[in-house]
C-alpha positions as CSV (number, residue, x, y, z in Angstrom):
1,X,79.8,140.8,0.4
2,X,80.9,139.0,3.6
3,X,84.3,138.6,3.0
4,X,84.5,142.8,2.1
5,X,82.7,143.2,5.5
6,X,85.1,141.1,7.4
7,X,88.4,143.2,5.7
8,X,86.9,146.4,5.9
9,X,86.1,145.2,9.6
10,X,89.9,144.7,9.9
11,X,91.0,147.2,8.0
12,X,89.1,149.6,9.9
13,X,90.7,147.9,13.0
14,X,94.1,148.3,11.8
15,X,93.0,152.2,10.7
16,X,92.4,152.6,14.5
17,X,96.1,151.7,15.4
18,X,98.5,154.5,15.2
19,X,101.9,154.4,15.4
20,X,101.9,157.9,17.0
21,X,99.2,158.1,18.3
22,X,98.1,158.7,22.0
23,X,97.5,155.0,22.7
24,X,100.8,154.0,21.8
25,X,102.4,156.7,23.0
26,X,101.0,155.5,26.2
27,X,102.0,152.4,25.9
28,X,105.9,153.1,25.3
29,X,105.9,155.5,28.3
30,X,105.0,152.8,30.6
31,X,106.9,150.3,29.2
32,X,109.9,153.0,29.4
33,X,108.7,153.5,32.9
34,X,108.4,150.0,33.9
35,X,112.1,149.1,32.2
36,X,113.6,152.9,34.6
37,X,111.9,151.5,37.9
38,X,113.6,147.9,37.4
39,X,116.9,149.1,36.8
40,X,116.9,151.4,39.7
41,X,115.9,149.0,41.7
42,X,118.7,146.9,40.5
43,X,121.0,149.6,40.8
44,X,120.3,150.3,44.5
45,X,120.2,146.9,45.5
46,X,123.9,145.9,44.3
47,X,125.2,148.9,45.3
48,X,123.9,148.3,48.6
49,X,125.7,144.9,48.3
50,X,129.0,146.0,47.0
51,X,128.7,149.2,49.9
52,X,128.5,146.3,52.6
53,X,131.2,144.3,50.7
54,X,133.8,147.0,50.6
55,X,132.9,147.9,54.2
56,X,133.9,145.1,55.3
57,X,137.0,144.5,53.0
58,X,138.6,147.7,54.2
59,X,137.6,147.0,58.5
60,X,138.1,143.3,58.3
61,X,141.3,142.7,56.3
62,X,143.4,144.9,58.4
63,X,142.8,142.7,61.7
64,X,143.2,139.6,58.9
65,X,146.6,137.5,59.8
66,X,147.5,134.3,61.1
67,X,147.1,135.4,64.9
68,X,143.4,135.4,64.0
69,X,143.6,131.5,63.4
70,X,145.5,130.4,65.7
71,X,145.1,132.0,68.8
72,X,141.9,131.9,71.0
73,X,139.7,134.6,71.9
74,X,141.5,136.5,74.8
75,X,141.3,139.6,77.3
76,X,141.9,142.9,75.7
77,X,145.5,144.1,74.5
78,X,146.2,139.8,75.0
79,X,146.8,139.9,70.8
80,X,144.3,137.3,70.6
81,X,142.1,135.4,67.9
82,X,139.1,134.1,66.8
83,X,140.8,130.6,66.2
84,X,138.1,128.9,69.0
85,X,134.8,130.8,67.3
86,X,136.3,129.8,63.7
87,X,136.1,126.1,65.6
88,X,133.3,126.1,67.1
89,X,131.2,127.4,64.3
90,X,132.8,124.5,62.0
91,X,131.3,122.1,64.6
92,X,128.2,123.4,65.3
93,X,126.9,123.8,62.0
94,X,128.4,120.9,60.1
95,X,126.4,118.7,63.6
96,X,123.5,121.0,62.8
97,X,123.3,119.5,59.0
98,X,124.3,116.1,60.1
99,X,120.9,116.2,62.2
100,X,119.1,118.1,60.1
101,X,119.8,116.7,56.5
102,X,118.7,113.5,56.9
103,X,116.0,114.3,58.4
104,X,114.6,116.9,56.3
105,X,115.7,114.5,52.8
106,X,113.1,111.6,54.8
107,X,110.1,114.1,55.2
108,X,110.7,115.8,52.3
109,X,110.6,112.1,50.5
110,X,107.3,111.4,53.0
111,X,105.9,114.3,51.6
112,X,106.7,113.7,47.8
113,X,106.0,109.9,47.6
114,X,103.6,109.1,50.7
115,X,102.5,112.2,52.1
116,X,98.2,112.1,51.6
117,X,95.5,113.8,53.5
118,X,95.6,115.7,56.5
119,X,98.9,114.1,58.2
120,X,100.8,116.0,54.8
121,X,98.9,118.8,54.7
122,X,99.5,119.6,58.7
123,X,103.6,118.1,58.0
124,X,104.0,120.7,54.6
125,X,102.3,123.9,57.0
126,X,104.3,123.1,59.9
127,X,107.7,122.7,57.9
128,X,105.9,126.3,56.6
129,X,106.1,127.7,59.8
130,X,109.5,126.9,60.4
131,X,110.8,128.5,57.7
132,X,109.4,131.5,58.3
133,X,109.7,131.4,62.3
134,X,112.3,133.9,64.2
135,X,115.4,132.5,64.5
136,X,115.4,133.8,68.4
137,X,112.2,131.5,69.2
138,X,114.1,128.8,67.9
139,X,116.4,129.6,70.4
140,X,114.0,130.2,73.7
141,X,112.9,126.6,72.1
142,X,116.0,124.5,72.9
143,X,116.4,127.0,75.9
144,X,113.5,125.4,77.8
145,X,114.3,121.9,76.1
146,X,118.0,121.2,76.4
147,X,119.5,123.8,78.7
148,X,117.5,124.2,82.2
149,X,117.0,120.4,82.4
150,X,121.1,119.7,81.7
151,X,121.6,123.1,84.0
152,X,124.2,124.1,81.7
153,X,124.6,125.6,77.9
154,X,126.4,123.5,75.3
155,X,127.6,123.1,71.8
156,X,125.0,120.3,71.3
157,X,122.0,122.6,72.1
158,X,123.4,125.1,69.9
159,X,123.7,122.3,67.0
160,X,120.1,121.0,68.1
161,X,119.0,125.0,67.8
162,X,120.5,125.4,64.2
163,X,119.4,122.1,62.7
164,X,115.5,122.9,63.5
165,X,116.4,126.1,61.5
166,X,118.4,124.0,58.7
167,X,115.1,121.3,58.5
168,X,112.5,123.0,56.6
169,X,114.9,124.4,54.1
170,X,116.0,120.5,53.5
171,X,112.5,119.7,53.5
172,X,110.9,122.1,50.7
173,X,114.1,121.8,48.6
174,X,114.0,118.0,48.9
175,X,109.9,117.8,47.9
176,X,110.3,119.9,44.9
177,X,113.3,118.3,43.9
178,X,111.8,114.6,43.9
179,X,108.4,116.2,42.2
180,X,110.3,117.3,38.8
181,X,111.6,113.8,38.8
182,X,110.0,112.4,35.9
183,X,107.2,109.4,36.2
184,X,108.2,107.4,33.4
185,X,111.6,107.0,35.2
186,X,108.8,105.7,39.0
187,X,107.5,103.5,35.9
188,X,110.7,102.4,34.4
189,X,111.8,101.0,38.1
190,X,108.8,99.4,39.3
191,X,108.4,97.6,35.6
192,X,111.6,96.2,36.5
193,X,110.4,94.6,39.9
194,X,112.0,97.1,41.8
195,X,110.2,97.7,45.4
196,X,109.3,101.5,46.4
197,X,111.8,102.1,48.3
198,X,114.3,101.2,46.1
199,X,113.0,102.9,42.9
200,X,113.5,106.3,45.5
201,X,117.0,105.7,46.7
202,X,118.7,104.2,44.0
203,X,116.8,106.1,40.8
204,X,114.8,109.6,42.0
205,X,116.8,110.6,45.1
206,X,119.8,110.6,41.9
207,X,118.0,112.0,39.3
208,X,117.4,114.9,42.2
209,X,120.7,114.9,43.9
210,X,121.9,117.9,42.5
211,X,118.7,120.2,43.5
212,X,118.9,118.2,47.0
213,X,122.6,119.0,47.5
214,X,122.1,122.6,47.2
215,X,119.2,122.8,49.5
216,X,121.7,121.1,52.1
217,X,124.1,123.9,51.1
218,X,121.6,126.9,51.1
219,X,120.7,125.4,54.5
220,X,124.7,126.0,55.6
221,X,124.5,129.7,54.4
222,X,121.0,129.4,55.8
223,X,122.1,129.0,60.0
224,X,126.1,130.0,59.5
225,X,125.6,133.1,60.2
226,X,122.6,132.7,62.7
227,X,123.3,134.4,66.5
228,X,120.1,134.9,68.7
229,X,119.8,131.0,69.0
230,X,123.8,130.5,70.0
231,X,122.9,133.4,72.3
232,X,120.2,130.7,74.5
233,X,122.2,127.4,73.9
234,X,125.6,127.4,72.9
235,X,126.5,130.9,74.7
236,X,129.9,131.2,74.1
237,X,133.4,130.2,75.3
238,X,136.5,132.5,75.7
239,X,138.9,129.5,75.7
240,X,139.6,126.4,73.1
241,X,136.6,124.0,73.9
242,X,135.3,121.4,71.1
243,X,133.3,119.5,73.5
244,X,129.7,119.6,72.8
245,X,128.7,119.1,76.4
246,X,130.2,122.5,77.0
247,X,129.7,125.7,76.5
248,X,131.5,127.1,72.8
249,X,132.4,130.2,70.9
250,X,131.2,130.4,67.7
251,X,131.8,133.9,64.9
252,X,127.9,134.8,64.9
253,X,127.9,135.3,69.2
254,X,131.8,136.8,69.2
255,X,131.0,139.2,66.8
256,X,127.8,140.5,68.3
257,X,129.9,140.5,71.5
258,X,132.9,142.5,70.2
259,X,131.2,144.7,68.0
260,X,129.7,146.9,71.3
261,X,132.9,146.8,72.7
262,X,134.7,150.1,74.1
263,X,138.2,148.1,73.3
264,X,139.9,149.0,69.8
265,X,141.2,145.2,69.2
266,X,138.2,143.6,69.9
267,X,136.2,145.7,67.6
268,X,138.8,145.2,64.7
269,X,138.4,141.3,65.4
270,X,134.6,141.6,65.1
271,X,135.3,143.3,61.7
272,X,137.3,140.6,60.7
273,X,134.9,138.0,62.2
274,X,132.2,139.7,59.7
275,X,134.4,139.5,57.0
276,X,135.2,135.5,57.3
277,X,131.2,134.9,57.6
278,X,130.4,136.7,54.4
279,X,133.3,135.4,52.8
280,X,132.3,131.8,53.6
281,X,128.1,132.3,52.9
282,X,129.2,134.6,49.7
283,X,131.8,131.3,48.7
284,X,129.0,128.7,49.4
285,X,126.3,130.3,47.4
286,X,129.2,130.7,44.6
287,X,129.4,127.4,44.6
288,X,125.9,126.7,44.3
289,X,125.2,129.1,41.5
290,X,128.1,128.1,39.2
291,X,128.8,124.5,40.2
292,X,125.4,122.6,40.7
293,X,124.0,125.1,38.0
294,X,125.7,123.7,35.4
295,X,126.1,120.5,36.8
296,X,122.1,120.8,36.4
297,X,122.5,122.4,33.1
C-alpha cells in the first residue's frame, strides 16, 4: 500500500506539470526574456566599441604617416609630430612597470605565502584602495611628494605616478596566481630539502608565470593611456627630451592638449595620437587573450 501511495504521490506530481500550461508558459517567457535582455546588452556594447573604433580609424589614419614619428611636437602649420610623446610614453611607462612589477610580484608573494593577521589584512585593503582610487589623486600624490620639493616636473615623477597606479593590479593578479598553485607541488619542494624561498622562486612563481605575466601586461594597458597624473608630474614637453629629470611629452597629456585646440593640424594629430593608444592597449590585450590563454590552456 506504501509503495502505490508513494507513485500515486508522484504521479500526481507529475499530473501537476503541464507542458502548456500557465507555469511553464511562464517559465519560457522569462527565460526568452532573460536570453533578449543579454543579447541587447551585448549588441549595444560592441557596437559601442566598433562606433569608437571606426571613429578613430577614419580621424586618425589620415594624419597617420612617417612625419608623425619622426618629428617632434611643434607650433602650428610647423608640419610636426608626435615622435617626442610616442618617446616619452615608451619611457615612462616601461620605468613605471620596472618600479612597479617587482614590487607588486613581492607583496603579492607576502600576501600569498606570509601574509597573517592584521598586517595582511590592512596590506590586501590598502592595495584595495588603490585599485579603485582616481587616477588624478594619484597624481596630486606625487605632486606634493616629488615635484614642489625638486621645484620642477619630470619624467621620473610621472613614472613614480603611474607605477603606484600599475602596483595593485601586480599585486591582486600576483596573489591569485600563486593561490591556484597546487600544494602538493609547496610539498613536493620542501620534501626535497628545498628552503621557502626557493620552493616560491624556482617552482610556484613558474607554475604562475603565465597568470603573473599578464597581470604585468594588463597593468601596461592599465596606466598607458592614463593623463590626469602626467598632467601633475611629468607635464609635458614640446621638444625631444628623454631625461627623466625633466619635464616630457607623453600621447595621454598631447592629446588632451591638442584635442581643444582651435588649430586644424593639431587636432588631426590628437586623432591620430588616439588612434596609436588604442591601437597599442587593443594589441596588448590581444596578446593577452590569445597568447597567454592558450599558453595557460
Amino acid at each position: 500500500m506504501s509503495a502505490e501511495r508513494d507513485v500515486s504521490g508522484v504521479t500526481g506530481r507529475s499530473d501537476g506539470w503541464k507542458p502548456h500550461g500557465a507555469l511553464a508558459m511562464r517559465r519560457r517567457f522569462m527565460d526568452r526574456l532573460a536570453t533578449g535582455l543579454s543579447l541587447a546588452a551585448t549588441c549595444v556594447a560592441l557596437l559601442a566599441l566598433c562606433s569608437i573604433l571606426l571613429t578613430l580609424l577614419v580621424r586618425g589614419l589620415s594624419g597617420l604617416s612617417l612625419v608623425t614619428f619622426i618629428h617632434s611636437t611643434a607650433s602650428p602649420g610647423m608640419n610636426g609630430g608626435l615622435a617626442n610623446a610616442i618617446a616619452g610614453s615608451v619611457i615612462q611607462t616601461a620605468v613605471a612597470i620596472l618600479i612597479g612589477a617587482p614590487l607588486g610580484m613581492l607583496c603579492g608573494i607576502y600576501l600569498s605565502d606570509y601574509g597573517r593577521g592584521w598586517m595582511a589584512s590592512t596590506t590586501r585593503f590598502v592595495s584595495d584602495m588603490l585599485l579603485s582610487a582616481p587616477s588624478i589623486l594619484i597624481g596630486l600624490f606625487i605632486y606634493q611628494l616629488i615635484v614642489v620639493p625638486t621645484g620642477h616636473f619630470s619624467g621620473f615623477a610621472g613614472a613614480v605616478a603611474l607605477a603606484i597606479l600599475a602596483l595593485p593590479i601586480v599585486v591582486r593578479t600576483t596573489e591569485d596566481m600563486l593561490g591556484l598553485v597546487p600544494t602538493a607541488l609547496r610539498e613536493a619542494g620542501i620534501g626535497l630539502g628545498a628552503s621557502k624561498w626557493r620552493v616560491i622562486v624556482f617552482i610556484c612563481l613558474r607554475a604562475a608565470r603565465t597568470g603573473v605575466l599578464t597581470g604585468i601586461l594588463l597593468a601596461v594597458a592599465r596606466v598607458a593611456g592614463e593623463t590626469a597624473p602626467l598632467l601633475f608630474t611629468s607635464l609635458g614637453n614640446m621638444d625631444w627630451s628623454v631625461s627623466l629629470a625633466q619635464p616630457m611629452a607623453s600621447l595621454p597629456v598631447t592629446i588632451y592638449q591638442y584635442a581643444g585646440s582651435a588649430y586644424d593640424d593639431w587636432v588631426q594629430l590628437a586623432w591620430t595620437g588616439a588612434l596609436l593608444v588604442t591601437l597599442g592597449v587593443l594589441a596588448i590585450n590581444i596578446l593577452v587573450r590569445v597568447g597567454f590563454g592558450r599558453k595557460g590552456a
